[in-house]
Structure formats: structure tokens, C-alpha cells
C-alpha positions in Angstrom: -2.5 -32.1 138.2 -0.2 -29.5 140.2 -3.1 -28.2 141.5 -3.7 -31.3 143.3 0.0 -32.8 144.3 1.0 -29.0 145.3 -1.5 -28.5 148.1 -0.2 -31.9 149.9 3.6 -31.0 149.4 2.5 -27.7 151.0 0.7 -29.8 153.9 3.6 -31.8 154.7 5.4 -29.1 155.7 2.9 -28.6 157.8 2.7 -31.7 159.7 2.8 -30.7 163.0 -0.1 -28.9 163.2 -2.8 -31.7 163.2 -6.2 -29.3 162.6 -4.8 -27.3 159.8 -3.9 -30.8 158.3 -7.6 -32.0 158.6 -8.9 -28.6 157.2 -6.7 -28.9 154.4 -7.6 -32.2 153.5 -11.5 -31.4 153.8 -10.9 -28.8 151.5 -8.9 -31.2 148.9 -11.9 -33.2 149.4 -14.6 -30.4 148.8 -12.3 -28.8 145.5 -12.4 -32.3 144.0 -16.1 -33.1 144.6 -16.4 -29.6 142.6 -14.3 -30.8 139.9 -16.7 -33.9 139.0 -18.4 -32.1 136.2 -16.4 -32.0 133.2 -17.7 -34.2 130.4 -14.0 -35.2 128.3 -12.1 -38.9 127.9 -9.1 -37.3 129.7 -8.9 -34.3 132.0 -5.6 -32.1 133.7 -3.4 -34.0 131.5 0.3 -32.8 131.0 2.8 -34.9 129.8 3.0 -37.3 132.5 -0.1 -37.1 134.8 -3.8 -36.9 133.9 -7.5 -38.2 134.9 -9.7 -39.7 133.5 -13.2 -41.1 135.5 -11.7 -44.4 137.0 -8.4 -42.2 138.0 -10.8 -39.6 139.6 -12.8 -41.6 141.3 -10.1 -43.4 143.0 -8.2 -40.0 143.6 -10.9 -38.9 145.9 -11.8 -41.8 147.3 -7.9 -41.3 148.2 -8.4 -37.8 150.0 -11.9 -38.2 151.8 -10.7 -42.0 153.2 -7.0 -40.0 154.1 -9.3 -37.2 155.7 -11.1 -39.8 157.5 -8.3 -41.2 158.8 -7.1 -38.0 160.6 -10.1 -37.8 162.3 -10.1 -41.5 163.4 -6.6 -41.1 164.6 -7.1 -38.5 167.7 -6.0 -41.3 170.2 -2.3 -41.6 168.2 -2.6 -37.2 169.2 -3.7 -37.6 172.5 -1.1 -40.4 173.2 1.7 -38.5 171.9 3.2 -41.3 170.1 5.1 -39.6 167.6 1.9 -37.9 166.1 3.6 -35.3 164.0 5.9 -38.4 162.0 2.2 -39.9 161.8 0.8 -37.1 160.4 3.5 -36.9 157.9 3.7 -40.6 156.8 0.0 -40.8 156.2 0.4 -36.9 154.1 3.4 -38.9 152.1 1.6 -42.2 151.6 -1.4 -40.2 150.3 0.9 -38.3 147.6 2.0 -40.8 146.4 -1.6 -42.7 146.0 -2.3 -39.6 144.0 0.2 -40.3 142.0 -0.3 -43.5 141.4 -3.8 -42.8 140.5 -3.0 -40.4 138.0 0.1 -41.3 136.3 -0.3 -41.8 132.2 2.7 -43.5 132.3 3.3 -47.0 132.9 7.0 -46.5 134.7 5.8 -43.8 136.6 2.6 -46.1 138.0 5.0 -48.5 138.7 7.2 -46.5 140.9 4.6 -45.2 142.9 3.2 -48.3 143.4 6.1 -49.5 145.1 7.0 -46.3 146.9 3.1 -46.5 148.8 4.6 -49.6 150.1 7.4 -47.6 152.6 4.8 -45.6 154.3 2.3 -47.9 154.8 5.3 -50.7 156.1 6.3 -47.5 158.9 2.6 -46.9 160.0 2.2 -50.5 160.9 6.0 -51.3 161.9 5.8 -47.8 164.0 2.3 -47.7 165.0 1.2 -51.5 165.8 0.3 -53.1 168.9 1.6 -56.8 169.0 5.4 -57.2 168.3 3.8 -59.9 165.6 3.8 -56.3 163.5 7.7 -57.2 162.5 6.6 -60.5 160.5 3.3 -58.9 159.2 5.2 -56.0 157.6 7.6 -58.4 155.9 4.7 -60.8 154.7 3.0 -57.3 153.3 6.8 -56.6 152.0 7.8 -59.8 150.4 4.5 -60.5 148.7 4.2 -57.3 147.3 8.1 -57.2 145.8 8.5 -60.8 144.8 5.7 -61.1 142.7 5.8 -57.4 141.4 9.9 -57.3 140.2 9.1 -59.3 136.8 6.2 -56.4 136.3 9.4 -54.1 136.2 10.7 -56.3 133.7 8.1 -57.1 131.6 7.7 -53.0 131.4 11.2 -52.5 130.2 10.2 -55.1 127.3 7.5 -53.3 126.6 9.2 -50.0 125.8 12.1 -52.0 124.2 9.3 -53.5 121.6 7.0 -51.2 121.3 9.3 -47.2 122.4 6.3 -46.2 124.7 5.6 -46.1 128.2 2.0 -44.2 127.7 -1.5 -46.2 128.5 -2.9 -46.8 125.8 -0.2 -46.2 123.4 2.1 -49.2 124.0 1.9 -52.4 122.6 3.9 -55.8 123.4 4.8 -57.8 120.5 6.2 -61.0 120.3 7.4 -63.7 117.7 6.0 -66.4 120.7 2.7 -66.7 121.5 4.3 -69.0 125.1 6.4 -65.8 125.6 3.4 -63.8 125.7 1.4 -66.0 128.1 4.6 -65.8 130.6 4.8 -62.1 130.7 0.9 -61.9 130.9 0.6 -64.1 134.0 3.7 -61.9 135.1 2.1 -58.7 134.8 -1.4 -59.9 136.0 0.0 -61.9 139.4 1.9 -58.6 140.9 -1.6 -57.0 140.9 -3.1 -60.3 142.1 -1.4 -60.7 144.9 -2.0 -56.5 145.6 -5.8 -57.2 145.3 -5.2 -59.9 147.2 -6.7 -62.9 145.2 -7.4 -66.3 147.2 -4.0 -68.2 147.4 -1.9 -64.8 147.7 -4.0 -63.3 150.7 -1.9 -64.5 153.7 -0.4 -60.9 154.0 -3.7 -58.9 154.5 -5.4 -60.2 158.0 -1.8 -59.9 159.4 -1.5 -56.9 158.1 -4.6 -55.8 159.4 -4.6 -57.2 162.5 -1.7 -55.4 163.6 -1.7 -52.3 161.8 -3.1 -49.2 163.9 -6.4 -47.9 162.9 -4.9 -45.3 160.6 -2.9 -48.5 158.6 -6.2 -50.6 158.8 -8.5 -48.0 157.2 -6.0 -47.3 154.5 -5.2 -51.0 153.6 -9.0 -51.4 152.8 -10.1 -48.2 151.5 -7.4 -47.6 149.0 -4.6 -49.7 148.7 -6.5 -52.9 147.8 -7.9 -50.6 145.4 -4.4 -50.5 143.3 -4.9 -54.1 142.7 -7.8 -53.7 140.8 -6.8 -50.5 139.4 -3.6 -51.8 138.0 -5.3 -55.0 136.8 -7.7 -52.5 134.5 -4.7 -50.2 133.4 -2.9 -53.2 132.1 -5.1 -55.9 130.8 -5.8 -53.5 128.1 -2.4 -54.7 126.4 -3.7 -58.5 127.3 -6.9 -58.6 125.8 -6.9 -61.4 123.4 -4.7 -63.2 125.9 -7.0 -63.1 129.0 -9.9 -64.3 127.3 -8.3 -67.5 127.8 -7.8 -67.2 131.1 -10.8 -66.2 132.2 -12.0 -69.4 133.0 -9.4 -69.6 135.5 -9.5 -66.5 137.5 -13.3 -66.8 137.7 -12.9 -70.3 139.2 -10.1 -68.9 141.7 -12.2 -66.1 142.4 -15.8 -67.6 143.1 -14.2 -70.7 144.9 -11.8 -68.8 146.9 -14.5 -66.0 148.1 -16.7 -68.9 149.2 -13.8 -70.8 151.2 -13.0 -67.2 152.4 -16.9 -66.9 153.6 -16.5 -70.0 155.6 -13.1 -69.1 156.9 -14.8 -66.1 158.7 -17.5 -67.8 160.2 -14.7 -69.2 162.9 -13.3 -66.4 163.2 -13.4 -64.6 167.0 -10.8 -61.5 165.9 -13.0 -58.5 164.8 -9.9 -56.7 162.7 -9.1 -60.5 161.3 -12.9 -61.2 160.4 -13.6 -57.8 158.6 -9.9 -58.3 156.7 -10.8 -61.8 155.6 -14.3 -60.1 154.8 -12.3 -57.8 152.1 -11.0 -60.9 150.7 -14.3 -61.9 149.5 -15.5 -58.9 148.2 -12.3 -58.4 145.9 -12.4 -62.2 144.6 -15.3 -60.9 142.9 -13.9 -57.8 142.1 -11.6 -59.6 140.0 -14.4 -61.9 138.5 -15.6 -59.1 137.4 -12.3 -56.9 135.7 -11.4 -60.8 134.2 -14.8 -61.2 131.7 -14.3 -58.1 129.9 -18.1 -57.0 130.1 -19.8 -53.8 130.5 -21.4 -54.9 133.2 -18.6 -57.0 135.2 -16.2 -53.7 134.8 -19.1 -51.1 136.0 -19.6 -53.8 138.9 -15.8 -54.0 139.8 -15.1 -50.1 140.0 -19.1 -49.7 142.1 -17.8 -52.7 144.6 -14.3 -51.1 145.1 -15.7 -47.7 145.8 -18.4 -48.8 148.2 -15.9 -51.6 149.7 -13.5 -48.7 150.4 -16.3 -46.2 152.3 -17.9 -49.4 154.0 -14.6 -51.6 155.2 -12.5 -48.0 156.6 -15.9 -47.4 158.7 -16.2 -50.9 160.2 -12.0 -50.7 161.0 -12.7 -47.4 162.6 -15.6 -49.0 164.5 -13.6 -52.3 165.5 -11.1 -49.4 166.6 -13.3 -48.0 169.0 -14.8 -50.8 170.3 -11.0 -51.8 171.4 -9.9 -48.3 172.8 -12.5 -48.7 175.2 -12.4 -52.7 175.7 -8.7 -53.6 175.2 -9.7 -56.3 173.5 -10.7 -57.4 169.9 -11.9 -60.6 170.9 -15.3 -61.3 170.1 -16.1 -63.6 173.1 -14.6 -60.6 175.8 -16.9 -57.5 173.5 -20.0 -59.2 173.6 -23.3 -57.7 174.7 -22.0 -54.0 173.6 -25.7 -53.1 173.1 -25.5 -52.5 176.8 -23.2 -50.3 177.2 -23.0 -48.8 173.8 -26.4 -48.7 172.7 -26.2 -45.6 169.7 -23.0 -47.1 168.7 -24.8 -50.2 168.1 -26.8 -48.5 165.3 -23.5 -47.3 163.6 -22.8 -51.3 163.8 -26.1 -52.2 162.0 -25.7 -49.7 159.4 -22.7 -50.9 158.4 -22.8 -54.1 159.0 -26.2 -53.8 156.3 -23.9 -52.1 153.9 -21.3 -54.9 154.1 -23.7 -57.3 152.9 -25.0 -55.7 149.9 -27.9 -54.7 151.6 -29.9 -51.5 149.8 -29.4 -48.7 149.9 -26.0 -49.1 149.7 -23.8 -48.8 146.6 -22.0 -52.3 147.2 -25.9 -53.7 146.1 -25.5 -51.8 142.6 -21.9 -52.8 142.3 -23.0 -56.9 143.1 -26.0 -56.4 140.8 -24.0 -55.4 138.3 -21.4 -58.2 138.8 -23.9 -60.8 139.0 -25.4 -59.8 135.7 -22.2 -59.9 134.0 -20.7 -63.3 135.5 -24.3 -65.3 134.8 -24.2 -63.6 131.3 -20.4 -65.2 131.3 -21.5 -68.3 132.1 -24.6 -69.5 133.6 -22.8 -72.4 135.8 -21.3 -69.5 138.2 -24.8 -68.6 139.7 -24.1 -71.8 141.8 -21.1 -70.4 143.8 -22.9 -66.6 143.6 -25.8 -68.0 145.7 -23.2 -69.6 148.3 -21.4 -66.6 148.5 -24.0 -64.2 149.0 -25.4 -66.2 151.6 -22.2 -67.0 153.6 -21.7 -62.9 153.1 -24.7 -62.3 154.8 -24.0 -65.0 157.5 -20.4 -64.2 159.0 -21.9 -60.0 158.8 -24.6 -61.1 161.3 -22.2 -63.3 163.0 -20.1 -60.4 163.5 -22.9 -58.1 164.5 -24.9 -60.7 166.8 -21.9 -61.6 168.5 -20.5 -58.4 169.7 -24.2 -56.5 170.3 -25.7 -59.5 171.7 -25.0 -61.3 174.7 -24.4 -61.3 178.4 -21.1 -58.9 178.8 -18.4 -59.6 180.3 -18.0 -59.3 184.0 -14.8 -56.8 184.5 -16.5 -54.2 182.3 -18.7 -51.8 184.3 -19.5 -48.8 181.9 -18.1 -47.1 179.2 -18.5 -44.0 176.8 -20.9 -45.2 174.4 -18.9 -42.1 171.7 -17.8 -39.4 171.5 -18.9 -36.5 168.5 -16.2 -36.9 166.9 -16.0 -40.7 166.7 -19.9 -40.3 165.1 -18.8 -38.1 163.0 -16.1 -40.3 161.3 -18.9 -43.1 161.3 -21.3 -40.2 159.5 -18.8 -39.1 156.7 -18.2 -42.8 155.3 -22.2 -44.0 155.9 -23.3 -40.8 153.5 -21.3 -41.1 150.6 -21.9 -44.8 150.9 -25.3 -44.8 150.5 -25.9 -41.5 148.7 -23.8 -42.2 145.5 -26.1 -44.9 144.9 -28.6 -42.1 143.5 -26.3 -41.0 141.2 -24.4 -43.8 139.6 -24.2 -42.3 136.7 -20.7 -41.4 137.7 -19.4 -44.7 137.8 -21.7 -45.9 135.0 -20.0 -43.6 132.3 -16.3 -44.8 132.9 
């Protein structure tokens, strides 16, 4: 794993030349698309650090969306707004994603878990636009640390009982059967509210809405990711356990996506809509990790990959749409077709991908979770019809509304993009919808 967490030390110290940063990042990027072919349980493992198929598919999902993000950023560059300690924050909050990702040990997971919280709390506290980004980095802060300091806990009483720390290897045993139900719904909420489930969600769309466009596309692509990642790391330990509360967080996660759903539909913040948008998508995300089936976990990882690719690109779009604009408002961007009229394809496209449309990989990954929650129980199909339908309603609700329209009357013309801007568009659009011919991949975690 050296081989991986060397080159970004290296590019830290290189932080202050921005095209040597993106270079080395493609190249990351391109060495760990090549390293996609090995066919063991558990590959680069060491004594602490290792990967198996989930852990390297959310690695690189880590570098290409921290690539991505580089090239989105070019305003924070051509502002001068402290763009080297940018550059290095984002280098820092990647490493430690990395190692997060690939840690075999449950105290070392934890650790860098918490430490990916510092960077991303600078980039929005640093980087922001409203002065509301003070309360929205304590909400991300609070909720984050209060719910994830009895994890901590609950991990020390694991090595206590069982004198291991190493996934898969440690066991938690105790004489109380209540006990064990406590430290369960301990363990489980600090990724919960990370996902963020319905009920412990309040942090994300202020988080969003006031995070720059770097903070933005990393909240979605990878750091709700860490919910769900965590979630499958320790519910391992939890298995007879969870079965019994499974009934519960498929109920929270079905009704909560469909309140979610209509929640967006009144929503005239573009950044706010697509981060309420996430909300949905992981609520079944967690259906799916919570029912212990082949097809619900194939389904979870499938939804958090495309969700990652698909919600960074429509951040970066809302980004672009408000360098030019100055607004995020969706009644003062309206009728963009006009002026932007090969940026509104980039909209469509993605805006298609958001609602499970094919070819996209988010259709496989809903498939797949659809199978497994009617195979749960057949009642469920009930809310999964009103969700999928209120999914596809506040997507075209977002797309109609901003295309669509008579503009408004102070704008006169604008860029409609630049290469660049396209090309950051391109890069999460392919993978998006060319994994979806090799899912094999994802299929063989």
C-alpha cells in the first residue's frame, strides 16, 4: 500500500504547483485502473493496510473524484484565494480517505475517519461563500463526533473481549444479550448519521450549500461513501443482531427517501435540491447493506459508486451555472437553454443518470436493490414505486426549471463553457455509464 500513500505524501510537497498536482493525480488514477486485475480475497496487505474489491473500488473512486476536483477548481486558481493551502487540504483530505479505505484495522479506520473530518471542516470554513458556513461546519462537526465517540468505545471493548482490532478477526462477546443491542445501535448510528440516514441528515444540504465546489463534490462523491463503507466493515460482527433490526432501518429508509423526494420538489436552491437528492439515494443504500442479501449488498456498493461519479458532476455543473449567474436560485437561472445551449446537454445527461435512467450504472445498482428489498419483503414495493417516481419527478423539476423558461432580464449573454469545464463533465459521464458493461467488478465483491 506504500506505493499508493507515498506518491500523495510526495505531492503534498508539492502543492504549489497546481498542473503537476493534476498530472500526478491522473497518473494515480491511470496506475490504479491497471491494478484492477488480480483475482485474490485480499491484495497489498501488510500488517496494517490492505484491499480487497470494496476497498479498491472506493480507493479509486477516491483519486479520479480528487482528480476531478482539481480540475473543477481553476476559479479557486484564478482568484488566488489561497490556492496553494487548497491544493494541499484537498492532497491531505484525500490521504487520509486512502487510508481509511484501506485500513485492516478497526482503530486505524476509526482514526482516519475522524481525521477526514479537519480537512473537509477547512475547505468549507475557508472556502465558502455565505458567512452561514460557520454553523454548517459545526452541524457537519457535532453530528459526526457526538454520535461517533461511543464507536471509540465500543472498539476498545471489542479488543478488551476479544485481543483484536483486525476485520474479520474480532469478535464481541457478551454475558447480556441488552448489552449487545446497546453497543450495536452504538456502532451502527455513527455511520448512520455519516451516510446520512433520514432523521440525522440536517448537516448535509448545509453543508453543501455552503461548501465551495471542491467541498461539494467531495461530500457526495466520497465521504458519504464512508457511511456505507463502515456500515459493511462492521455489521459483520452484528450479524445475528441486525437481522432484528432490519425491519426498522428499512422502514426509516424507504419512508424517509420518499419524504426526502417530496421535500425537493419545493426546493428553488440547485446545491440544496441535488444534496437532499443524495439523501434519497443513500436511504436506499442502507436498505440495501441492512437485509444481508446478495443482491441488496451488490446494489448498495453499484448505487454508491454511480451516486459518487453522477452527484460530483451535477455539483460541478450547479458550480458553473453560478460562476456565471451569481446566483443558485432556480427562479433567477431559468431558461439557460438560451444562453447555454451545449451545456444544457451536459444537464440532460446527468440529470438521466440521476434518475436511474439506462445506461447508467445507478439503473444496475436500483435493479439490484429492488430485487433484494421485494425478495425481503414484498410489502416494500409500495414505497419503491413512490420513490422512483418522485426521483424521477424533482430530476425533471430540476432540469425543466433551469433549461426552460423565459430568462431573466439583467442577463444578456454568457459563455456557454469552456474545454476545460466539458472536460470535467466528460470524465464523470464515461465512467458512469461505461462500468455498466462490465459489472462484473462490483458483482464479484
Amino acid at each position: 500500500m506504500l506505493k499508493f500513500f507515498i506518491p500523495l505524501i510526495l505531492l503534498i510537497q508539492f502543492h504549489k504547483k497546481w498542473k503537476v498536482i493534476q498530472l500526478g493525480l491522473g497518473m494515480m488514477a491511470l496506475g490504479l485502473s491497471l491494478s484492477c486485475f488480480h483475482d485474490f480475497f485480499v491484495c497489498n496487505m501488510g500488517s496494517l493496510f490492505g484491499m480487497d474489491y470494496l476497498s479498491y473500488i472506493m480507493v479509486y473512486l477516491s483519486v479520479w473524484v480528487g482528480f476531478l476536483v482539481l480540475l473543477a477548481s481553476e476559479g479557486v486558481k484564478d482568484s488566488k484565494k489561497f490556492h496553494f493551502s487548497f491544493v494541499m487540504m484537498n492532497l491531505v483530505l484525500l490521504l487520509f480517505l486512502t487510508i481509511t479505505f484501506s485500513s485492516m484495522s478497526y482503530l486505524i479506520f476509526y482514526i482516519s475517519f475522524e481525521a477526514s473530518l479537519i480537512p473537509t471542516l477547512i475547505l468549507i470554513l475557508g472556502w465558502g461563500y455565505q458567512p452561514e458556513r460557520i454553523q454548517a461546519g459545526i452541524y457537519m462537526l457535532f453530528y459526526t463526533l457526538v454520535m461517533s465517540l461511543p464507536l471509540l468505545v465500543c472498539l476498545l471493548c471489542i479488543y478488551f473481549s476479544g485481543g483484536s482490532l483486525i476485520m474479520g478477526m474480532s469478535e464481541l462477546e457478551m454475558s447480556s444479550s441488552y448489552l449487545m443491542n446497546i453497543w450495536y445501535l452504538f456502532v451502527v448510528l455513527a455511520f448512520l448519521v455519516k451516510l446520512p440516514m433520514y432523521l440525522f441528515h440536517l448537516w448535509l444540504p448545509k453543508a453543501h450549500v455552503e461548501a465551495p465546489v471542491a467541498g461539494s463534490m467531495i461530500l457526495a462523491g466520497i465521504l458519504l461513501k464512508l457511511g456505507g463503507y463502515g456500515l459493511f466493515r462492521v455489521l459483520i460482527m452484528f450479524q445475528f443482531i441486525s437481522v432484528n433490526f432490519s425491519s426498522v432501518w428499512m422502514s426509516v429508509g424507504l419512508v424517509g427517501g420518499f419524504i426526502i423526494s417530496l421535500v425537493c420538489l419545493r426546493q428553488v436552491d440547485i446545491k440544496s435540491l441535488i444534496a437532499y437528492s443524495s439523501v434519497v439515494h443513500m436511504g436506499l443504500v442502507l436498505c440495501g447493506l441492512m437485509i444481508f442479501s446478495w443482491w441488496g449488498l451488490m446494489g448498495a456498493v453499484m448505487i454508491m459508486v454511480g451516486h459518487g461519479l453522477c452527484s460530483s458532476g451535477l455539483f460541478s455543473l450547479a458550480n458553473m451555472i453560478y460562476e456565471r449567474v451569481g446566483s443558485r436560485s432556480l427562479f433567477m437561472s431559468k431558461g439557460l437553454l438560451n444562453f447555454m445551449p451545449s451545456m444544457g446537454m451536459w444537464w440532460f445527461i446527468l440529470s438521466v443518470s440521476n434518475m436511474a435512467a439506462p445506461p447508467s450504472l445507478n439503473m444496475v445498482g436500483e435493479i439490484s436493490l429492488i430485487i433484494g428489498m421485494i425478495s425481503w419483503s414484498e410489502v416494500s414495493v409500495i414505497m419503491i414505486m413512490f420513490i422512483s417516481f418522485f426521483s424521477a419527478a424533482y430530476t425533471l423539476y430540476m432540469y425543466s426549471l433551469s433549461q426552460h423558461g423565459l430568462f431573466y432580464s439583467s442577463l444578456f449573454a454568457c459563455c456557454s463553457g469552456k474545454v476545460r469545464e466539458y472536460l470535467v463533465l466528460f470524465l464523470h459521464w464515461v465512467p458512469l455509464n461505461i462500468l455498466i458493461l462490465n459489472t462484473k467488478l462490483i458483482s464479484s465483491i
